[in-house]
ROLUM-413496 format. One record per atom (N, C-alpha, C, O, CB): chain; residue number from 1; x, y, z; atom name. Coordinates in steps of 0.05 Angstrom, whole numbers. Each point is the difference from the previous one (the first is absolute). Glycine has a CB too. Layout:
! ROLUM-413496
ATOM  chain    n      c1      c2      c3  atom
ATOM      A  NUM       X       Y       Z    CA
...
! end
This chain:
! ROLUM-413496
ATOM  chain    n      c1      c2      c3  atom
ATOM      A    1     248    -170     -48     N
ATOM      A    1     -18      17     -16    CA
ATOM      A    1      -2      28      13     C
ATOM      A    1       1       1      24     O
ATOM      A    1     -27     -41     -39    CB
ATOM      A    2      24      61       1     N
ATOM      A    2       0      28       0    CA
ATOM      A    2     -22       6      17     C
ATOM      A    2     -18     -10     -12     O
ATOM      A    2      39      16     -31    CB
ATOM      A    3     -29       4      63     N
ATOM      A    3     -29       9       8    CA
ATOM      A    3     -12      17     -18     C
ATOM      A    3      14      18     -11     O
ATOM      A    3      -4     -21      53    CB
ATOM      A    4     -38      -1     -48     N
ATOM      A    4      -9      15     -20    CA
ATOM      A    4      -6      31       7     C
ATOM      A    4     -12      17     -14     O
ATOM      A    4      -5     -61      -3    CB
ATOM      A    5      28      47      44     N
ATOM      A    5      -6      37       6    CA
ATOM      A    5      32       6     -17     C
ATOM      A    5       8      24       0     O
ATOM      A    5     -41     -16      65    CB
ATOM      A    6      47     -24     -77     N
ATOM      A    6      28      23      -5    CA
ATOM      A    6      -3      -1     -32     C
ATOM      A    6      12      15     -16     O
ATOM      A    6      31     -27      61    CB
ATOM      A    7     -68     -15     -51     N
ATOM      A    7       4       8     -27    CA
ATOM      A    7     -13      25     -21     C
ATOM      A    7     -22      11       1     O
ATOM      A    7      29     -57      11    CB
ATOM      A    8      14      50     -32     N
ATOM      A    8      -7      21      -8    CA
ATOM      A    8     -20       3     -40     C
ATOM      A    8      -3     -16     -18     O
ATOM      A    8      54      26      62    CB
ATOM      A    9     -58      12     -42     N
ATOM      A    9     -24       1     -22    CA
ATOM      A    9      10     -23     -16     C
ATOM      A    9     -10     -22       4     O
ATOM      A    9      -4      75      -7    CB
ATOM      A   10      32     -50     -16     N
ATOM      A   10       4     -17     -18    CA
ATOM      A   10       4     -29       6     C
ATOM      A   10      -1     -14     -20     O
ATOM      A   10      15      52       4    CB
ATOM      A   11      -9     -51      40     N
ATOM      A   11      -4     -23       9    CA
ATOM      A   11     -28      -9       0     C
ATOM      A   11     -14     -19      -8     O
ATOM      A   11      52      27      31    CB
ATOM      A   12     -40      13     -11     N
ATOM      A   12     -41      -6       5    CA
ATOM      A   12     -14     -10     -34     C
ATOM      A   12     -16     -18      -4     O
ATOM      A   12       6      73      49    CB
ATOM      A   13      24     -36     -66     N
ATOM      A   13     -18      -6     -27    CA
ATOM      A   13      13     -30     -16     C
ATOM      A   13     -10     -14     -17     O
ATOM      A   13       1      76       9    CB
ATOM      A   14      33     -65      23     N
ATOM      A   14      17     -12     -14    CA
ATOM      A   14     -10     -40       6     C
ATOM      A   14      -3     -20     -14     O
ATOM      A   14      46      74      19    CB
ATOM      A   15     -44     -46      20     N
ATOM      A   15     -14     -28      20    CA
ATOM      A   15     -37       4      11     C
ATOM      A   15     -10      -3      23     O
ATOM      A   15      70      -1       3    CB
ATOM      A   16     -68       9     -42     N
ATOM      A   16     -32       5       5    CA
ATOM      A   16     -18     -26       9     C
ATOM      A   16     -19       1      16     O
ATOM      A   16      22      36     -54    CB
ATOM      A   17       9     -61      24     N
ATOM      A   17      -5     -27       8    CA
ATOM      A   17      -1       5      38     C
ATOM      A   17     -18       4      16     O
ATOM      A   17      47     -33     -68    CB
ATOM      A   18       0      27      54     N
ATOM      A   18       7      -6      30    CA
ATOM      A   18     -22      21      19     C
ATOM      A   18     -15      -8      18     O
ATOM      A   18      75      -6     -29    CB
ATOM      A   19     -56      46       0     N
ATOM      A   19      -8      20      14    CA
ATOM      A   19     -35     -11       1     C
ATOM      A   19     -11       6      21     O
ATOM      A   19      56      37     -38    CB
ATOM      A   20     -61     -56      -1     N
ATOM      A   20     -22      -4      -1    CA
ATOM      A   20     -10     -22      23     C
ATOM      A   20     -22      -2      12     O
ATOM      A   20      29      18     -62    CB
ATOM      A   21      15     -29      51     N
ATOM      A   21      -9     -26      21    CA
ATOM      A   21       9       7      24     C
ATOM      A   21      -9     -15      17     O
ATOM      A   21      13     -21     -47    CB
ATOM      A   22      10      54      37     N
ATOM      A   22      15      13      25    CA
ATOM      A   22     -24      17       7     C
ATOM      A   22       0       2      24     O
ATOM      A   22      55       1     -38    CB
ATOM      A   23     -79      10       1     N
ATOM      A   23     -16      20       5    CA
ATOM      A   23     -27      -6       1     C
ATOM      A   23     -18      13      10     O
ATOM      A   23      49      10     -27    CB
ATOM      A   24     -31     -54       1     N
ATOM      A   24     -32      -6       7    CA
ATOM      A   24      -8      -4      32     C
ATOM      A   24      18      -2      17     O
ATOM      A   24     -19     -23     -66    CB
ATOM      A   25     -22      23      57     N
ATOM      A   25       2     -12      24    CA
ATOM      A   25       8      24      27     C
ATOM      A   25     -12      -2      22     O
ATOM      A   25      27     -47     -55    CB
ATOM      A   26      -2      62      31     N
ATOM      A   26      23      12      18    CA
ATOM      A   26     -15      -2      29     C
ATOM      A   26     -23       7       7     O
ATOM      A   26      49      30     -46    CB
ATOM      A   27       3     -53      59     N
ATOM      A   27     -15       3      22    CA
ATOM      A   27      21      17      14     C
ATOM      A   27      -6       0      24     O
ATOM      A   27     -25     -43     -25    CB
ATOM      A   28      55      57      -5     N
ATOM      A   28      23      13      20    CA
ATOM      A   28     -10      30     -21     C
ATOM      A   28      -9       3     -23     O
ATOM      A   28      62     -50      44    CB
ATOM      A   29     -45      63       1     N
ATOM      A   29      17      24      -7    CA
ATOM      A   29      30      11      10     C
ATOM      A   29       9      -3      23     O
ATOM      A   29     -56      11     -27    CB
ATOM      A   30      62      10     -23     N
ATOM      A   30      28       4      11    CA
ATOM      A   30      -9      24      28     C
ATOM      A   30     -18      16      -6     O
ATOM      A   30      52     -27     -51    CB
ATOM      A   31     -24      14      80     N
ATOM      A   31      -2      28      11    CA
ATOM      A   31      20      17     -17     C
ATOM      A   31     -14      20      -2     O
ATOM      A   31       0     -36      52    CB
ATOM      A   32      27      19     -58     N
ATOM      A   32      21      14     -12    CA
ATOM      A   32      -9      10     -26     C
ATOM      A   32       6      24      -1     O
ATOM      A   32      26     -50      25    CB
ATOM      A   33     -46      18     -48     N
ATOM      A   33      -4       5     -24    CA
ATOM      A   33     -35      -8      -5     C
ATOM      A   33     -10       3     -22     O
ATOM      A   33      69     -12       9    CB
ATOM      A   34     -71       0      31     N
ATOM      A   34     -24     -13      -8    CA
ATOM      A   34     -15      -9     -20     C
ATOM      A   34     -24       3      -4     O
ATOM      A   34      30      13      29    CB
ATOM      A   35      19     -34     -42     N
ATOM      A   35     -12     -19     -15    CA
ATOM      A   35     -11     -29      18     C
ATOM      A   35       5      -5      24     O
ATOM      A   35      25      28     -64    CB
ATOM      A   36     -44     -38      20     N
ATOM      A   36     -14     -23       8    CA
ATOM      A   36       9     -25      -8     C
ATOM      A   36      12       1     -22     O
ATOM      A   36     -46      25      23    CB
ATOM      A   37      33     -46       9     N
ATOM      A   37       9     -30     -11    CA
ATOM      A   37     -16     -19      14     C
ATOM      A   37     -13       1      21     O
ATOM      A   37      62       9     -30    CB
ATOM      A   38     -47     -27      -6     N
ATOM      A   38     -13     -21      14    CA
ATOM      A   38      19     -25      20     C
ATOM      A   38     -11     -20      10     O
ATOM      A   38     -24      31     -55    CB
ATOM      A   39      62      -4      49     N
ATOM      A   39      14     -17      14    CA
ATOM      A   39      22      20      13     C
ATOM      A   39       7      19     -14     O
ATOM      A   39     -17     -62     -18    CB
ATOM      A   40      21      39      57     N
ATOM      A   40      12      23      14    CA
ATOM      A   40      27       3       3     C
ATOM      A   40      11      17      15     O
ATOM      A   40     -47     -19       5    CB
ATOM      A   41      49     -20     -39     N
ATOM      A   41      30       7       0    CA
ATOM      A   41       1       9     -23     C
ATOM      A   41      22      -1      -9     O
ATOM      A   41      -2     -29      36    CB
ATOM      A   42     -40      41     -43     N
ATOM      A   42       8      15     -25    CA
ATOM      A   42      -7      32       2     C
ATOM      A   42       0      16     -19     O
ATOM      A   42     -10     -61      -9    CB
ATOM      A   43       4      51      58     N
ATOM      A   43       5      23       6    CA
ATOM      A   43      19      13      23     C
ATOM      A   43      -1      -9      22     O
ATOM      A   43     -40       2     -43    CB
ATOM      A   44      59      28      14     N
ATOM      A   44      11       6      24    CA
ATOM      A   44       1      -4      34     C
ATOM      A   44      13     -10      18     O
ATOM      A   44     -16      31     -56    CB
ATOM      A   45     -27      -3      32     N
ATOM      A   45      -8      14      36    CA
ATOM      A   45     -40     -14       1     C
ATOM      A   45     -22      11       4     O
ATOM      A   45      65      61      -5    CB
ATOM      A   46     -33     -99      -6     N
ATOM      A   46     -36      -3       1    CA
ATOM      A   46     -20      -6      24     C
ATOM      A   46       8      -8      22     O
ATOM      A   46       5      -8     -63    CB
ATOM      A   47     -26      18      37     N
ATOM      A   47     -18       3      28    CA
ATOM      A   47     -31     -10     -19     C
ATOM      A   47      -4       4     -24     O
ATOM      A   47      36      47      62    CB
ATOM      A   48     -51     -63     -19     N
ATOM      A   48     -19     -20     -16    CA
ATOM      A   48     -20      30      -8     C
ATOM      A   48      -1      19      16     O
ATOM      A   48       2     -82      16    CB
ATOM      A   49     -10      63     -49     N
ATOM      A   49     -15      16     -29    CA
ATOM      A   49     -20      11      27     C
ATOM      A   49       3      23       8     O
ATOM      A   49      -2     -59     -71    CB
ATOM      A   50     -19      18      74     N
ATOM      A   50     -24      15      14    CA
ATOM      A   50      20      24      23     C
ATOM      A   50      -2      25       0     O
ATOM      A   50     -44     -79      -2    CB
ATOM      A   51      60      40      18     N
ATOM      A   51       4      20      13    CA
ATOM      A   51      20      23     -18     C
ATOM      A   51      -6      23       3     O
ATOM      A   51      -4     -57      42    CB
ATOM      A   52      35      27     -65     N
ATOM      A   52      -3      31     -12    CA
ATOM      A   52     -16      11      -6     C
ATOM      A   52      13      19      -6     O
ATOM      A   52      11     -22      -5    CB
ATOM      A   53     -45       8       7     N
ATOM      A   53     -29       3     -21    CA
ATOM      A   53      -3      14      35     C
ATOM      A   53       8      24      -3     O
ATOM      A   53     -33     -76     -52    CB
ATOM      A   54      20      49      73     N
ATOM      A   54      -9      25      27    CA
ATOM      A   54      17       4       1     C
ATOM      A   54      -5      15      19     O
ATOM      A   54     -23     -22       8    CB
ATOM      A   55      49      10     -30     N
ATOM      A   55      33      23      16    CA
ATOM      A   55       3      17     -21     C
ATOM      A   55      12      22       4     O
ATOM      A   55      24     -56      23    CB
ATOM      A   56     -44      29     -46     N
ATOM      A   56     -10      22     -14    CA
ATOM      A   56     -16      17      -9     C
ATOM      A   56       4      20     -13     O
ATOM      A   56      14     -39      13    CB
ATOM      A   57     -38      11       9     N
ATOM      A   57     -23       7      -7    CA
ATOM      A   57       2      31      30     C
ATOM      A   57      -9      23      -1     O
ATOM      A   57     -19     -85     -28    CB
ATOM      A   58      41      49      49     N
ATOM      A   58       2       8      28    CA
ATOM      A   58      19      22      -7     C
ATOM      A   58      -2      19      16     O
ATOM      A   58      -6     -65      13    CB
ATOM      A   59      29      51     -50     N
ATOM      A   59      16      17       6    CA
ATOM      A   59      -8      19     -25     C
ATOM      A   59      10      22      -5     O
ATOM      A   59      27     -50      35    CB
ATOM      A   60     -60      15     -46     N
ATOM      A   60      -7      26     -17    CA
ATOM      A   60     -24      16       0     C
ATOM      A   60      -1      20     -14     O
ATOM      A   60      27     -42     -10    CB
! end
């Protein structure tokens, strides 16, 4: 399966099912694109949600 950081707009509208259940919940963030999921091989560069949520917060 594709990581959902490469998918693109029209995937997103096309698969809204999957993208909906991939997003409830979310406990990762990508470092790279900072979207959210709730499971961490469906993101690139993930790292657990609380601590992205301060490394960012830290660099903005």
């Amino acid at each position: 399966m594709k990581t959902f950081c490469k998918w693109k707009e029209k995937e997103l509208l096309k698969r809204a099912d999957v993208f909906a259940d991939l997003v409830s919940e979310p406990r990762f963030v990508c470092r790279k694109c900072a979207r959210v999921a709730n499971t961490k091989k469906a993101l690139c560069k993930a790292m657990p949600l609380a601590t992205g949520l301060r490394v960012l917060d830290e660099a903005g």
